[in-house]
N, C-alpha and C positions, 0 to 999 in steps of 0.2 A: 672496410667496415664488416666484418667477418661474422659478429655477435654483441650485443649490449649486455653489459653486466646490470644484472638485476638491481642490485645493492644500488647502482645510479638513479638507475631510474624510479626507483622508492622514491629516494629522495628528491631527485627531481619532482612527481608526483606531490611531495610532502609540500616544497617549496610552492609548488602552484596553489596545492589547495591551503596552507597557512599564511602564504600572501609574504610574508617577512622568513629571512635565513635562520634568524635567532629562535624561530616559533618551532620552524621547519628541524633546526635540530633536538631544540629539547623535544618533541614529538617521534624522531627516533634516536635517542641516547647520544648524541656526539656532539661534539664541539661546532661551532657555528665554522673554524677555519678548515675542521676538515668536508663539512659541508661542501663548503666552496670548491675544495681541492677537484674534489666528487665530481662538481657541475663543470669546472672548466675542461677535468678529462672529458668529460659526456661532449659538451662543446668540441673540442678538436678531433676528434671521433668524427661528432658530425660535419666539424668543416663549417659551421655558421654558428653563432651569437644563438642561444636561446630564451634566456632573461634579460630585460634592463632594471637596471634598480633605479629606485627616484624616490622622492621624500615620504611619497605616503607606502612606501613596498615597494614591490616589484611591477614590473609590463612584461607579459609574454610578448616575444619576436614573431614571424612568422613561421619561424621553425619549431618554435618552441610549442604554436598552438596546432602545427599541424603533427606535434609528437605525444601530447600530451594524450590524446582517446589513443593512440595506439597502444602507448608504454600503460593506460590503466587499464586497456584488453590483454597484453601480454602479460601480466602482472596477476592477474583475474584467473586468465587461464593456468598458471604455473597452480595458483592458490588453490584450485579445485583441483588438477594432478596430484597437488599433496594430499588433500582433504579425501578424495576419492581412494585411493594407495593406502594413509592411515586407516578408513575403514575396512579396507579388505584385510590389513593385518591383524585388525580388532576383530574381527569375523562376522562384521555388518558387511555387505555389498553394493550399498548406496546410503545416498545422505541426500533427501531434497530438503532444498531454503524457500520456502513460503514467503511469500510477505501480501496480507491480505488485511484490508480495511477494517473496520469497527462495523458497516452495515455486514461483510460477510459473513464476519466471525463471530455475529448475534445469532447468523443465520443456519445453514444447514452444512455448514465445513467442517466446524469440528467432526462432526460426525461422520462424513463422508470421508474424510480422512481418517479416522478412526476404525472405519470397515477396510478403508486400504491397508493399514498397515496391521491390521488383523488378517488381512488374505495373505499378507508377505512378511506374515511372523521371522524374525532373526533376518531378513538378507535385506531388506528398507528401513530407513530411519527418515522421518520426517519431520523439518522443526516450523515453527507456526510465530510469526513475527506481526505485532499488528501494527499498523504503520497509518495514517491517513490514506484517500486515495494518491493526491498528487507522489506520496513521498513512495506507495508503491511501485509506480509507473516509475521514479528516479530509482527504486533499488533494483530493478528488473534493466532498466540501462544501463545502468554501472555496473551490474553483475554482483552485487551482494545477496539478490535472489534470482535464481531461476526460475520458477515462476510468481506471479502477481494474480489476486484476485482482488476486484473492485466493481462497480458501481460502473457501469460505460457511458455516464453522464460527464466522466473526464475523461480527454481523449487522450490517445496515445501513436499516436503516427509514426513512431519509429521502432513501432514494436507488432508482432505478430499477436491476433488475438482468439478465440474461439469460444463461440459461446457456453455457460457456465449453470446457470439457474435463472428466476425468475420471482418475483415477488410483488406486495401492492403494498403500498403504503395507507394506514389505516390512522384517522384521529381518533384518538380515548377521550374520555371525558368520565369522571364521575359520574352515577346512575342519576342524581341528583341535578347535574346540568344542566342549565336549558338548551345544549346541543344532544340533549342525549335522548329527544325525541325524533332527532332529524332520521334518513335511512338513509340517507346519502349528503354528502357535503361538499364544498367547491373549500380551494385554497381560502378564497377571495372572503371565504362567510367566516373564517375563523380569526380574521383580522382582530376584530373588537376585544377579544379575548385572551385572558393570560395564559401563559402558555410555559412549560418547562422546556428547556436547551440542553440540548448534549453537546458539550464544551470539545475543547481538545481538536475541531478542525472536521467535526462531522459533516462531511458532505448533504445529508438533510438537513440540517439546521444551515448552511453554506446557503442551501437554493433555496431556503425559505425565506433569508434575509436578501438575495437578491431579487426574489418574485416580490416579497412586500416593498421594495425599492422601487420597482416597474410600476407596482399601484400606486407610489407615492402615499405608503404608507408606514409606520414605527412600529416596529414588532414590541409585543408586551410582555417581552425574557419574566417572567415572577422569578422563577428560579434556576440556576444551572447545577448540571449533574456530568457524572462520566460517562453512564452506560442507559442501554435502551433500559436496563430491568429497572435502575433505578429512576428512570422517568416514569415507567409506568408505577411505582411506589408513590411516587410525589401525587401523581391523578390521584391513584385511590384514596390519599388524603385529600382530597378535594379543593389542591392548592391551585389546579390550573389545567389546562387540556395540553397534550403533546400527540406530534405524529410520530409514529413508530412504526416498524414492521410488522405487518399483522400478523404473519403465521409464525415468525420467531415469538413475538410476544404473545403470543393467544394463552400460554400457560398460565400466564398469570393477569391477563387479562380477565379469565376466567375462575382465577382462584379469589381476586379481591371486587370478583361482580361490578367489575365496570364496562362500558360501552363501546363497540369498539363501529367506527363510522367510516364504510369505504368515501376516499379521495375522489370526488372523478374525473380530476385535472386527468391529463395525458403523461404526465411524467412523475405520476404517484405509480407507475407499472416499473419497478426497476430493474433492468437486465444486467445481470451481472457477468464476466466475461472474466478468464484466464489470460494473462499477457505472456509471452516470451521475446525473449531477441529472436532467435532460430529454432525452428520444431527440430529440427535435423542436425543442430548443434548441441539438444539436451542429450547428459547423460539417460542412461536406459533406465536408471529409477525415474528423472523425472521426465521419462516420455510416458512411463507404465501409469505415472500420478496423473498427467494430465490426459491420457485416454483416461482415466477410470472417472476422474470431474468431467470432464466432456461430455460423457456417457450419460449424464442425471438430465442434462437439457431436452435429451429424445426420448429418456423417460416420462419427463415432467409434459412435454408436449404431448405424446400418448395420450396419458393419464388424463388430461383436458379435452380432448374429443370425445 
């Protein structure tokens, strides 16, 4: 067993994740029988059965499931050899893959990325992928990013993390509210009240439906939206109160004069964290990216004292 030809193991890879041979080929261009030819070489290679088929798809073997994280790590790695090689030819000298949630990228990333790749004018390229939290944590293990930024109210245990920012979560209201005399407000008081939803798998809106479940109570969705800015548009028509990130949203918190009401639950403080598989396995763009994010959390601590 000298070497594994790539090309199998695609397909092998294809065949696991499309469940069926027929799906697995039209997803890379060939015939379902030279598919098979493909899997049975990879098979006597390896000397054991990898797949079983049965009515509803396929069964991975035990060889099969102890090959598949390898063959999509070697597979991974070939793919950033090439991607990292095409930059240099193109006269870029890195390429970092982002994949960062909706609360961060409301928050202070873009820009903080944006200073980085102004200090490393022509030899960094940076791409910015928004993902939910969980699916960032899944593109950071499968290596479609090297790094992840999220919300570290979802865990990630099989990944390396280092702290990132910080933030509080703040409820708006209309000036006219009658929350918008309180100075301060618990989850539990905004119950009664309707409220706008940021759709699409928001981690705030996630914990707000699981904390209103713990009170044994029914959240009052009036309206859902995609983004923080457009929740905070929906408040200032005085359709319903939403929580939002206060210091993202302060811009226009403050341009359509509405109220903005610190949380004092414990988990209105949200820590935001960098994930990688290995500090020591990134390439050097994105080691240089993730010292330069790293760096804002001993600012930002500083700046608080």
């Amino acid at each position: 067993m000298d070497h594994f030809d790539p090309v199998s193991l695609k397909l092998f890879v294809a065949i696991c994740e499309e469940r069926r041979f027929s799906e697995a080929a039209d997803r890379e261009h060939l015939t379902t029988s030279a598919v098979s030819k493909r899997l049975a070489a990879l098979e006597d290679q390896i000397g054991a059965p990898l797949i079983e088929r049965n009515r509803k798809g396929i069964k991975l073997t035990a060889a099969g499931e102890a090959l598949l994280p390898a063959a999509r790590s070697l597979l991974q790695s070939m793919s950033r050899i090439r991607a990292q090689l095409s930059e240099y030819a193109g006269g870029v000298k890195g390429h970092v893959r982002v994949a960062a949630s909706l609360s961060a990228i409301a928050g202070s990333l873009p820009e903080d990325i944006s200073r980085f790749v102004e200090r490393h004018s022509g030899s960094v390229r940076v791409s910015l992928d928004e993902r939910v939290s969980p699916e960032v944590v899944r593109s950071v293990e499968e290596g479609s990013a090297d790094l992840g930024v999220y919300w570290d109210a979802i865990g990630a245990s099989k990944l390396q993390t280092v702290p990132y920012r910080a933030d509080r979560l703040v409820v708006i209201t209309h000036r006219d509210h009658e929350l918008a005399r309180r100075k301060r407000v618990s989850f539990v008081d905004t119950l009664p009240y309707d409220r706008v939803a940021v759709k699409g798998g928001s981690i705030v809106t996630l914990t707000q439906q699981r904390l209103a479940l713990a009170e044994g109570a029914a959240l009052k969705w009036n309206t859902q939206v995609g983004t923080f800015d457009a929740a905070c548009r929906i408040v200032a028509a005085n359709l319903g109160i939403a929580i939002v990130p206060g210091e993202a949203s302060a811009p226009l918190i403050k341009a359509f004069g509405m109220k903005a009401i610190p949380l004092t639950d414990e988990w209105a403080v949200r820590r935001f964290v960098i994930c990688m598989r290995d500090r020591d396995l990134l390439p050097a763009a994105a080691r240089l990216l993730l010292d330069a994010l790293a760096a804002h959390w001993y600012e930002d601590a500083s700046a608080a004292e």
